[in-house]
C-alpha positions in Angstrom: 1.2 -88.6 -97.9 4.2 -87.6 -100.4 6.7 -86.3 -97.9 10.3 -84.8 -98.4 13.0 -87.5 -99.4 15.1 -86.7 -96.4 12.1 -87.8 -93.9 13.1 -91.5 -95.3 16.3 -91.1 -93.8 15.7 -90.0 -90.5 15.8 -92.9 -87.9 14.4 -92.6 -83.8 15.2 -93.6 -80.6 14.2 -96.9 -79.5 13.8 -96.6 -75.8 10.7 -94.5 -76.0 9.0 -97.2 -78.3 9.9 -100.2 -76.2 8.6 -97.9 -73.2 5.3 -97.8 -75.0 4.9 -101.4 -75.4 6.0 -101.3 -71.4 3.4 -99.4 -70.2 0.4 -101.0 -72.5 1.3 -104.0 -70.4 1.1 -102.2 -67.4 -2.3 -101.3 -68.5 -3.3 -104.7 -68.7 -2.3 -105.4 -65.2 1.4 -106.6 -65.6 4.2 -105.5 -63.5 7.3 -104.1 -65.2 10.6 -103.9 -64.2 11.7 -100.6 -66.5 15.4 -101.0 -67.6 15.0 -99.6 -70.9 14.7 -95.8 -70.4 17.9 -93.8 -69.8 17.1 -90.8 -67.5 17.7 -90.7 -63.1 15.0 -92.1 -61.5 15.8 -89.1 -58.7 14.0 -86.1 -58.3 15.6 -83.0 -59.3 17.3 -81.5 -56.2 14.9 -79.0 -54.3 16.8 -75.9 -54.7 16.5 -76.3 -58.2 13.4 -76.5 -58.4 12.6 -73.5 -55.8 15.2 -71.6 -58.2 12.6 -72.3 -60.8 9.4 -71.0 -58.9 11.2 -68.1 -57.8 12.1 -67.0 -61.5 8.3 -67.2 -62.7 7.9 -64.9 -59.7 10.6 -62.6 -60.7 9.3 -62.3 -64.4 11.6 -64.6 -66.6 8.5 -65.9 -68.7 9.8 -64.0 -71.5 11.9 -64.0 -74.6 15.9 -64.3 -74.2 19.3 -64.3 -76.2 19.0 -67.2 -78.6 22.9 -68.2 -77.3 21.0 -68.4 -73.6 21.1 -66.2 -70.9 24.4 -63.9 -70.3 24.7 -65.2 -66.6 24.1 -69.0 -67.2 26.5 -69.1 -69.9 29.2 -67.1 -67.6 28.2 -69.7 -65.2 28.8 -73.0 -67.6 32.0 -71.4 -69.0 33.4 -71.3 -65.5 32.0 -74.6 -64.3 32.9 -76.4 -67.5 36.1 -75.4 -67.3 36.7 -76.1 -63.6 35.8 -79.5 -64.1 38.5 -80.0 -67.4 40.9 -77.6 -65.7 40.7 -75.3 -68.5 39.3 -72.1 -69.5 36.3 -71.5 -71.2 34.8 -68.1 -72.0 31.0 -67.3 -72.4 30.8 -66.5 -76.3 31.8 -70.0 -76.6 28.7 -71.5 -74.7 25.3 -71.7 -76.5 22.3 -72.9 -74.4 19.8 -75.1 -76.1 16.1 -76.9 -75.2 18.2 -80.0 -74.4 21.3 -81.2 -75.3 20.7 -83.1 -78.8 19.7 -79.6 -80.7 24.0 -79.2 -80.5 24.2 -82.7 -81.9 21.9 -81.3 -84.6 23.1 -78.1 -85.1 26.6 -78.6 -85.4 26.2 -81.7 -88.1 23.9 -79.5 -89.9 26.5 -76.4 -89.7 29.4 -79.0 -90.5 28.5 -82.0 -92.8 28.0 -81.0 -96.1 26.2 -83.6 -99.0 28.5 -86.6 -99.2 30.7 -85.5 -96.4 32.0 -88.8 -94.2 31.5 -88.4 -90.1 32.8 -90.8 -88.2 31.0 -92.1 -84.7 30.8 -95.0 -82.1 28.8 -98.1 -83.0 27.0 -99.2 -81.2 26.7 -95.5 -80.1 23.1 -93.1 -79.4 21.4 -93.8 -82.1 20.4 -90.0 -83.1 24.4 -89.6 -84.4 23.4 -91.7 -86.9 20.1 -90.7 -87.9 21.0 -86.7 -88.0 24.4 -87.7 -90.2 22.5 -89.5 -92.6 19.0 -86.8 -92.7 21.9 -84.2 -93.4 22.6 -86.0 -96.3 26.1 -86.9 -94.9 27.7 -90.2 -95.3 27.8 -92.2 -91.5 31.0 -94.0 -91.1 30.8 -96.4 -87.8 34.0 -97.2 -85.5 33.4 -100.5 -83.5 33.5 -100.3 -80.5 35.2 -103.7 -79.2 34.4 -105.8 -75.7 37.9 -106.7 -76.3 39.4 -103.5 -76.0 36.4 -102.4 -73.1 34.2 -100.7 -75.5 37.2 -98.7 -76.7 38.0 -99.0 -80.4 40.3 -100.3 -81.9 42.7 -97.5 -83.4 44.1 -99.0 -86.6 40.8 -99.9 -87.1 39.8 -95.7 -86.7 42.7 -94.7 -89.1 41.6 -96.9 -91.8 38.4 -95.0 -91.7 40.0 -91.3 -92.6 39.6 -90.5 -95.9 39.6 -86.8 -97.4 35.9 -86.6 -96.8 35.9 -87.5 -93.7 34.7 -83.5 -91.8 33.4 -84.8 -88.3 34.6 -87.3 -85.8 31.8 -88.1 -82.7 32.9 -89.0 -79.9 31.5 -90.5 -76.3 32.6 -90.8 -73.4 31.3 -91.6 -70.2 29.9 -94.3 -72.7 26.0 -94.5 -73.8 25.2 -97.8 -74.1 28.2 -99.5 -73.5 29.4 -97.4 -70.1 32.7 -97.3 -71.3 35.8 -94.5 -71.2 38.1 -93.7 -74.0 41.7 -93.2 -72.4 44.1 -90.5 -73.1 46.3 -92.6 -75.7 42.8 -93.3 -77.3 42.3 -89.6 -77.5 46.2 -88.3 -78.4 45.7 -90.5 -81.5 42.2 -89.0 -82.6 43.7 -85.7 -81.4 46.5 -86.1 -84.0 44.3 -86.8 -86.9 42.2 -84.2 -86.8 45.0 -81.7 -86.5 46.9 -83.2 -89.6 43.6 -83.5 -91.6 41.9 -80.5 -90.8 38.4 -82.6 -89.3 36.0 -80.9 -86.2 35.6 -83.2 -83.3 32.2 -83.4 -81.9 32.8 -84.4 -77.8 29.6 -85.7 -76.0 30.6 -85.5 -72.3 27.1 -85.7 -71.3 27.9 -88.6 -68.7 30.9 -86.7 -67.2 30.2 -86.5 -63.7 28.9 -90.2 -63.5 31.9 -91.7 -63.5 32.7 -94.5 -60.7 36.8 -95.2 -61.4 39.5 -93.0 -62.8 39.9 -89.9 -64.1 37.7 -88.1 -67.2 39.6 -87.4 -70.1 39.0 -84.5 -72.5 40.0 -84.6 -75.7 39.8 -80.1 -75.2 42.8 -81.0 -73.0 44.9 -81.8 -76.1 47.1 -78.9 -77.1 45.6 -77.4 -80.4 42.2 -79.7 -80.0 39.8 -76.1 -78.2 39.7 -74.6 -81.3 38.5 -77.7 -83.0 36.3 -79.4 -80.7 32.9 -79.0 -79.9 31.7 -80.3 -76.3 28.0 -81.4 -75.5 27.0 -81.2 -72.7 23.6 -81.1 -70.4 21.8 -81.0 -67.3 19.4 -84.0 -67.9 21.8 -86.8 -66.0 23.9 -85.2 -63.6 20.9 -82.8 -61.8 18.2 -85.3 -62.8 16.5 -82.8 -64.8 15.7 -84.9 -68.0 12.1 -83.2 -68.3 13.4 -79.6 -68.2 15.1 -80.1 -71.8 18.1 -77.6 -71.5 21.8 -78.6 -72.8 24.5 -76.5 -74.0 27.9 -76.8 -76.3 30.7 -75.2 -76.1 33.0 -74.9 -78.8 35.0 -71.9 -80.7 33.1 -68.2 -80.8 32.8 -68.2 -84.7 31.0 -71.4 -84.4 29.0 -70.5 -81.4 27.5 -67.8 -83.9 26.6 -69.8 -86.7 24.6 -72.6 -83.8 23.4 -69.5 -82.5 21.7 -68.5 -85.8 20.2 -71.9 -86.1 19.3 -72.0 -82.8 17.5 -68.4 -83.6 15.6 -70.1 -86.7 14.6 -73.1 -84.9 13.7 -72.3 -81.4 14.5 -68.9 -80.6 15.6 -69.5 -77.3 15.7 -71.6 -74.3 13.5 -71.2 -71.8 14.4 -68.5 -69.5 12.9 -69.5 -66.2 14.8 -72.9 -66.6 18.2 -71.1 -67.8 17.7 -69.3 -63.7 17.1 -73.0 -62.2 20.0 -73.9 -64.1 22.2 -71.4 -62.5 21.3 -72.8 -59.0 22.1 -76.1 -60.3 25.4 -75.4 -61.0 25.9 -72.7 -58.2 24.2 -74.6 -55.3 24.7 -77.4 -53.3 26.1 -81.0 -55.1 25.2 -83.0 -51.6 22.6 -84.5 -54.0 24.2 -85.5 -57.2 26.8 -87.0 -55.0 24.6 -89.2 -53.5 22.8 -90.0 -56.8 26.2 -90.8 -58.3 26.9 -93.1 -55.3 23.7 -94.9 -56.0 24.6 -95.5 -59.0 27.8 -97.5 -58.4 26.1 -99.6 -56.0 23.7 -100.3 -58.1 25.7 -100.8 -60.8 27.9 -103.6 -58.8 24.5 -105.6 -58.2 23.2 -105.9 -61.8 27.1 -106.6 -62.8 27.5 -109.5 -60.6 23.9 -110.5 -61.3 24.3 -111.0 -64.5 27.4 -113.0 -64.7 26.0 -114.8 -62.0 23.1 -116.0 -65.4 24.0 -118.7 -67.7 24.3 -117.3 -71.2 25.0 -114.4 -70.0 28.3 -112.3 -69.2 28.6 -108.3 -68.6 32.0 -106.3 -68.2 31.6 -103.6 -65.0 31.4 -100.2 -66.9 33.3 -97.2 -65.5 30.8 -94.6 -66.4 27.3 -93.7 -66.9 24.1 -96.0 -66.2 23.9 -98.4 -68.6 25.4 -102.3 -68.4 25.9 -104.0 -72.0 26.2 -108.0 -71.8 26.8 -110.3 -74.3 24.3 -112.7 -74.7 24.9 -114.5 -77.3 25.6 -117.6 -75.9 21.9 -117.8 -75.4 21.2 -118.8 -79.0 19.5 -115.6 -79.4 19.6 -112.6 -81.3 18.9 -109.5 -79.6 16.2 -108.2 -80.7 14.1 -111.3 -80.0 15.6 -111.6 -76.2 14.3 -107.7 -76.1 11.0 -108.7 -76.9 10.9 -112.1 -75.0 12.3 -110.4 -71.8 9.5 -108.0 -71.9 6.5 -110.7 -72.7 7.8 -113.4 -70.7 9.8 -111.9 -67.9 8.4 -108.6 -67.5 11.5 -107.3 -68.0 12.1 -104.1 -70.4 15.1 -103.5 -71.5 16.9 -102.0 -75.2 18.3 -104.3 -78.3 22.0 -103.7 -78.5 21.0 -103.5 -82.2 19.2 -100.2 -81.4 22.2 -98.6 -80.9 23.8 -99.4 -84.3 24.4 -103.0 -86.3 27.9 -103.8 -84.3 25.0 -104.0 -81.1 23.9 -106.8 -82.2 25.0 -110.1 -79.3 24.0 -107.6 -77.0 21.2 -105.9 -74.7 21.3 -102.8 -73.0 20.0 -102.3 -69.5 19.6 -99.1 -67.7 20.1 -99.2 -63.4 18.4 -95.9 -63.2 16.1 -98.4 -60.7 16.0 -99.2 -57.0 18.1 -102.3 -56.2 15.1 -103.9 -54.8 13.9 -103.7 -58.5 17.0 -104.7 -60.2 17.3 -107.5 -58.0 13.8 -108.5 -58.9 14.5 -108.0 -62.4 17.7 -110.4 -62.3 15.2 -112.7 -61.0 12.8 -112.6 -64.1 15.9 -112.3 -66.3 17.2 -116.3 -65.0 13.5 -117.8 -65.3 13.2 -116.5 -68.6 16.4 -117.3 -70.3 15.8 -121.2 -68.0 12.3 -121.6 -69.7 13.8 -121.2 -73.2 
């Protein structure tokens, strides 16, 4: 099949292939211990869900505003903003089928042929893979264990050049669970301003955060009319199959993702955009709980880990993911990935699939009952003994 060039550059994410070779195991009778995929294992609150039935009833089965429904967007404006103390207004909110079609959109409306973005390695691997389909050139920052999965910010300036056009940034952290502070942010802040470069902010992981305070880079004076926030539903409501994000960045951008959003998918679906609007207008009794779940859970895999020879983890601040260094087990990451899974029943993610500077490292989700994680821990220590 003689397919377009730009297919050879598009890359994937990882955790839905190793959660294939998961569940053909499970077919064969083994027992799995699922660390690998990154969504809640909770429910989606009930009155979300009601919110949901109760808009097929009322008719939203049709076609809406590409940019999303007037009222949801009023809604994340007002929300978005309460939680960054700022203000937002609604022409700067467009509503997508998920929250990577901003990712897409906004490298595609930004990142010109041999244009230089800048993003976090190891990072979500889709930054990556969209930079380089657009025909942009990916430049990685490390992100350090030393410096807590921060990087290192000489090591960021010597990265500007005058083709740099985009900076990615994450934080709540995917995989690492790290933060960027404030100084971390002031400097980036400063660069863009002097050097003209857009700042794509994913703050998807924003409400799960266990110690501290979020930091915006939007915050910054001058940075809201060069930043473009992503942000979702997926992690904190626990809505991960109802595929409906947003971004919010300046009106005269908003129009241009808006017309790609118009030649791609239309619109988002309506009848979702009204469970959405109970999500953020209801009750939190549940994501608070969640979040709390979390954290526990979070302090048992921590202190499980360290508790395994070859193995040592830092206690992330955000998010649901854990990211030990394992290289004193001899072994490169990759091939732990695979031996956890054949011989401890045990899935979990190469740090490699989240860019080259992964490599040392695994990533393991806690988006599982303690009783499993503890059980995984387990299988984890008779593997890495039987070596």
């Amino acid at each position: 099949m003689l397919l377009a060039q730009r297919m050879s550059r598009l890359g994937t994410e990882t955790a839905f292939e190793v959660l294939a070779r998961a569940r053909a195991l499970e077919a064969q009778g083994r027992h799995i211990v699922h660390l690998e995929i990154g969504e809640p294992d909770f429910n989606t609150p009930a009155h979300i869900i009601e919110a949901a039935k109760k808009a097929l009833d009322d008719g939203f089965t049709h076609y809406g505003p590409s940019a999303g429904l007037p009222e949801l967007r009023a809604a994340i404006a007002a929300d978005a903003g309460r939680r960054r103390g700022l203000e937002f207004t609604p022409d700067m909110v467009v509503v997508t089928p998920g929250a990577k079609p901003i990712m897409f959109f906004v490298i595609l409306a930004l990142a010109d042929e041999g244009d230089e973005v800048i993003y976090p390695n190891p990072g979500f691997p889709i930054y990556e893979s969209v930079i380089n389909f657009v025909g942009a050139k990916p430049v990685p920052i490390p992100l350090r264990e030393e410096k807590k999965f921060s990087f290192d910010l000489d090591e960021f300036l010597s990265l500007i050049t005058p083709k740099t056009k985009l900076i990615i940034l994450n934080s709540p952290q995917n995989p690492t669970g790290g933060v960027l502070t404030k100084r971390d942010l002031e400097v980036v802040a400063k660069v863009a301003q002097e050097h003209g470069i857009w700042v794509l902010s994913d703050e998807v992981y924003l409400n799960i955060l266990y110690e501290g305070k979020f930091e915006t880079i939007t915050t910054i004076p001058g940075m809201l009319d060069r930043t473009i926030i992503l942000d979702g539903f997926s992690k904190t409501y626990a809505m991960t199959g109802w595929r409906i994000g947003y971004g919010i960045m300046p009106p005269k951008l908003a129009e241009h993702v808006t017309r790609l959003q118009t030649n791609s998918n239309s619109c988002t679906n309506s009848f979702v955009q009204r469970a959405c609007l109970a999500a953020l207008n209801g009750p939190h009794d549940e994501v608070n709980r969640m979040v709390a779940a979390f954290k526990e859970r979070r302090d048992v895999i921590v202190d499980g880990l360290n508790a395994i020879e070859g193995i040592s983890c830092l206690k992330p601040k955000g998010a649901f993911y854990v990211f030990p260094n394992i290289k004193a087990t001899g072994k490169s990451s990759s091939w732990l990935e695979h031996y956890l899974l054949d011989k401890g029943s045990v899935a979990s993610l190469s740090g490699t699939s989240f860019g080259k500077h992964g490599e040392g490292y695994l990533r393991f989700s806690y988006a599982n009952s303690i009783e499993n994680i503890k059980l995984a821990l387990e299988r984890i220590e008779k593997a890495l003994k039987e070596l």
